[in-house]
N, C-alpha and C positions, 0 to 999 in steps of 0.2 A: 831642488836643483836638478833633479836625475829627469824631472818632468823638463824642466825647462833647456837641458843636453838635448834632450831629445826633438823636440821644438826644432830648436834651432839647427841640430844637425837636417832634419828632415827639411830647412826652408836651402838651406846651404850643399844640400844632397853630398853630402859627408858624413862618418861615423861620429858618435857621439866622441870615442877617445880623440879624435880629430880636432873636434868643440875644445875639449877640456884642455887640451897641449896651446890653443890658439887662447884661451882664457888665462893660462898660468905665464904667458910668456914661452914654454920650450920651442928647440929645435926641432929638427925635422917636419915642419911644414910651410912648404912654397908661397911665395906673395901672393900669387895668384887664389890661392885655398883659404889664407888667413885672411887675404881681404874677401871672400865670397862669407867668412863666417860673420865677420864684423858687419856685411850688407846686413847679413840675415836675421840680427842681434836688429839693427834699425828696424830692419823691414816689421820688425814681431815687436817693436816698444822696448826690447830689452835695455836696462841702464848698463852703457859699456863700463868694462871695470878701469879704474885711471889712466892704465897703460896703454890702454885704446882709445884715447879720445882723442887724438890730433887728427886733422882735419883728414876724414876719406876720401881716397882718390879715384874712387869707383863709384858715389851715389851722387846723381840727378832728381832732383825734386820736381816734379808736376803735379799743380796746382790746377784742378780743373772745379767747373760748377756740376751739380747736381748731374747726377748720370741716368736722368730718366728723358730726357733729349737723346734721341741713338747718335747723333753727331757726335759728342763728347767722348763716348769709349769707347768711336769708331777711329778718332782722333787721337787716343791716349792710347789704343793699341798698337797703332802704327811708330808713335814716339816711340814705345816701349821695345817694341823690335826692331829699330834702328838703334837702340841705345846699347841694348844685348847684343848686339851682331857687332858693335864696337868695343866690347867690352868692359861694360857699363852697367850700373843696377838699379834699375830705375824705382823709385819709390812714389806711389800714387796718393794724391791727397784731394779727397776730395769734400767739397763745401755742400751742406745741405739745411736746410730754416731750421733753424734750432742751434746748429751745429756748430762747430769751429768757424771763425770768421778770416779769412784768407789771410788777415796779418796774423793771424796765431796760427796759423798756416806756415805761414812764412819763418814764424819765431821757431817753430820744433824744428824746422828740416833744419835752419843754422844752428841750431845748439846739437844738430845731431852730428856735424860738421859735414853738409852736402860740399861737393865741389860746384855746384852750379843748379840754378830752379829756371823750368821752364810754366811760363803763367798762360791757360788759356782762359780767352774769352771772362779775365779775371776787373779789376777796379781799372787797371789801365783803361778798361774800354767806355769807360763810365767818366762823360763828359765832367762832372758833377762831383766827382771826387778828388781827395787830397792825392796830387803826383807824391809830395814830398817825400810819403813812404818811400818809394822807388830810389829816390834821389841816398836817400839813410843808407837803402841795401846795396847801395851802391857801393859808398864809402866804408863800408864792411869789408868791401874785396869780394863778394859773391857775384858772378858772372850771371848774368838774367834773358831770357829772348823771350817775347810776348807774341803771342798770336792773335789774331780779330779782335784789333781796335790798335788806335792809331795817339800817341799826343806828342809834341813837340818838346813838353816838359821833361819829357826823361829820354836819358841818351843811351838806347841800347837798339838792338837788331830788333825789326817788327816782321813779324811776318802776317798778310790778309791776302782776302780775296777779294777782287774788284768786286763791293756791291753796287758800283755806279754801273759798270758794264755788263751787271747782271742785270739792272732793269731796263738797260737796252734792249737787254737779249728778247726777255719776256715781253715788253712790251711791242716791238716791232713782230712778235711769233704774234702776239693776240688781234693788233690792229691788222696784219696780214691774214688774218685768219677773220675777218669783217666786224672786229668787233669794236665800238669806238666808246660806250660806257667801264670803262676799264679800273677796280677800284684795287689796292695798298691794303692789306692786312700785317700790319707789323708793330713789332714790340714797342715799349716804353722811347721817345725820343732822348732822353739822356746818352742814350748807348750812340756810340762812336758808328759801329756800322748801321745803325739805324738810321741816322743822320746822312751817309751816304747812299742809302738805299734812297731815302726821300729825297734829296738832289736827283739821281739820276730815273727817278720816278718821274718828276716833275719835268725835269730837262726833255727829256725823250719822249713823255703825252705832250710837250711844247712842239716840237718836232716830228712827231709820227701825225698829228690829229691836232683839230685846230682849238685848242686849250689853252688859256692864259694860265699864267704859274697859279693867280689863284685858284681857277677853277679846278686844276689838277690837284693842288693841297687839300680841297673840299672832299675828294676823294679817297686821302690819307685816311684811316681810323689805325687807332694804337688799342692796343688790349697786352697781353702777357703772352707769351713764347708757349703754350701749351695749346691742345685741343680745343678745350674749353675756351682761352682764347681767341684762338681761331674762328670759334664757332660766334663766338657774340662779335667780330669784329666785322665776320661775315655777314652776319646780319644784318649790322648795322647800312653795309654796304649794299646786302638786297634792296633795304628800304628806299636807299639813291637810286634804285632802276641798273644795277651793274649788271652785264650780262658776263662777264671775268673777272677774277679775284686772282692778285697774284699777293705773295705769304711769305713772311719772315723767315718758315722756317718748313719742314715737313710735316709737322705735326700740327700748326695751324693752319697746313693747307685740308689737313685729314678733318680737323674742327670744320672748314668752311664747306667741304660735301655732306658734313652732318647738317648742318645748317639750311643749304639747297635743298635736301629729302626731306627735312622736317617742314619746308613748305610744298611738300611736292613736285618741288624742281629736279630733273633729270642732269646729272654730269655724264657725259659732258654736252646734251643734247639743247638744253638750256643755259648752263651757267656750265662755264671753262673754269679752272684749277689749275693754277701753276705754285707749286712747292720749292725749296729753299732747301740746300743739304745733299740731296741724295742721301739719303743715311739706310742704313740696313731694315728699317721697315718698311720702307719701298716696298716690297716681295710681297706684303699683306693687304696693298692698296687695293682697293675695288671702286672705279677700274684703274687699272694702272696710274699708277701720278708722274704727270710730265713735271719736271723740274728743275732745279738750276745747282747743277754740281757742284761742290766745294771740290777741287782738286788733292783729297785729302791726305793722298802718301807723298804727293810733292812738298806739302807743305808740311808736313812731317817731317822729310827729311830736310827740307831747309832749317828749320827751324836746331834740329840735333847738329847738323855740320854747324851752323852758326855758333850755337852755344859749344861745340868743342873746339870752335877756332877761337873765342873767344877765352878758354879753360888752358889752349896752348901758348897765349900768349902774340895770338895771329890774328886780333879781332877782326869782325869782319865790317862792313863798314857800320856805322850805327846808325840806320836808317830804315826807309818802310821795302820788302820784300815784295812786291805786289803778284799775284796769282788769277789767272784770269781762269774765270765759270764756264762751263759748259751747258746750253742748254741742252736738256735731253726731254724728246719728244716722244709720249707714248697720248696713254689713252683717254684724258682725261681733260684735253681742249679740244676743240671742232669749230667748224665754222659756224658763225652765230646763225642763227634761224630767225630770220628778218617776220614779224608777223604782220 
């Protein structure tokens, strides 16, 4: 137990005798301190003792995927310090192959009694899956906001980023920059924002450059959200004659310059790159990656005000948030070089 005072004093940054008075029930310590110990008890796995388990009025559950995409805890650190700066404690969970599977995700944070889970880029966005979970945690009474991805089946706050008017962006920057073989590297079609990335892929090479929807969809390849990804999707799209790749995400845009060099294509002198994110690996690009920004403290903070209007009692309405992209234009498109 003296291990375990200590623990939790140190996550709760209070004395150990502080721990043990908030454990036994005593006096002399403020709501504010006893609820910082009982976060710090969740935060660390500890089993609360009986007299602490009614529902905490301080913990927020975020549900994210796998954290080796820099978007994600570029994304859950910004939640996290809008949550703290409300006074709020936020508890991170994250899904990894092997791992916990996002309803048993879901199952600890309510048995731990969160006041409210935010889901990103979670089953919500996955065409393909059962809504009904949603619908169960609903009727629980737990308060939920979703980020990137969209269904009609469940009634809570969304919050996304326009990927229809992200492939305008990209695609009117690369056909104005002469390039009219323009191919789609992007994730699994299941996924909700996948789905409108491909609309407005399709829609805009309809509109920018004289492309029937099929011919534009010929230009679609699907592969996984990773490097490796990127790189074979890129390929795949060398082999159509693409002289620009634009990418689901930043790190398959990083796969699709590995792919360019491995044939001894020049980026951006050859073959143009356009990335998805702006995520904190940016800084490591060579040469710089132009890309298409997720607006990520906006929707951060949308997403925290939503779910604490919804925790007060002031829901907010239950519907999609929409966040419009930014392209950002650095080094790594040029004008194509006509041979």
């Amino acid at each position: 137990m003296t291990a375990r005072l200590s623990d939790i004093a140190t996550q709760a940054g209070v004395s150990e005798a502080t721990v043990s008075r908030v454990l036994n029930g005593k006096a002399g310590v403020s709501a504010a301190t006893r609820q910082a110990v009982v976060a710090a008890m969740d935060v660390l796995g500890y089993e609360r003792p009986p007299r602490l388990r009614e529902r905490s009025a301080g913990l927020i559950g975020l549900i994210t995927p796998e954290l080796s995409n820099p978007i994600f805890p570029a994304l859950a650190q910004v939640i996290e310090q809008v949550l703290t700066s409300r006074g709020y404690t936020p508890v991170l969970c994250t899904q990894t192959p092997g791992g916990s599977t996002e309803d048993q995700l879901t199952e600890l944070l309510v048995e731990r009694g969160v006041t409210g889970i935010i889901f990103v880029s979670g089953l919500h966005a996955d065409s393909t899956a059962d809504m009904d979970r949603y619908v169960k945690l609903a009727g629980r009474g737990v308060p939920f906001v979703m980020i990137n991805g969209y269904t009609e089946k469940v009634s809570a706050p969304f919050v996304s980023t326009d990927d229809r008017a992200a492939m305008r962006l990209a695609v009117s920057h690369l056909a104005e920059l002469g390039h009219e073989r323009i191919g789609l590297a992007i994730g699994p079609r299941r996924f909700v924002p996948v789905l409108r990335k491909i609309e407005g892929f399709v829609q805009h090479m309809r509109t920018v450059l004289p492309y029937t929807a099929e011919q534009a969809e010929e230009l679609v390849q699907h592969s996984l959200f990773t490097v490796e990804g990127g790189q074979a999707a890129a390929s795949a799209l060398l082999d159509k004659d693409c002289t620009a790749i634009v990418c689901g995400s930043d790190l398959m845009a990083f796969g699709a310059i590995r792919a360019a060099r491995q044939r001894g294509l020049s980026v951006p002198a050859d073959v143009s790159v356009v990335g998805f994110d702006d995520s904190p690996l940016i800084v490591f690009a060579d040469p710089p990656l132009t890309t298409l920004r997720q607006p990520v403290e906006a929707m951060g903070q949308a997403a925290v005000n939503a779910l604490l209007e919804e925790i007060g009692g002031t829901p907010a309405p239950h519907a999609e948030f929409v966040f419009m992209p930014e392209l950002v234009v650095r080094g790594s498109t040029a004008s194509r070089v006509r041979s």
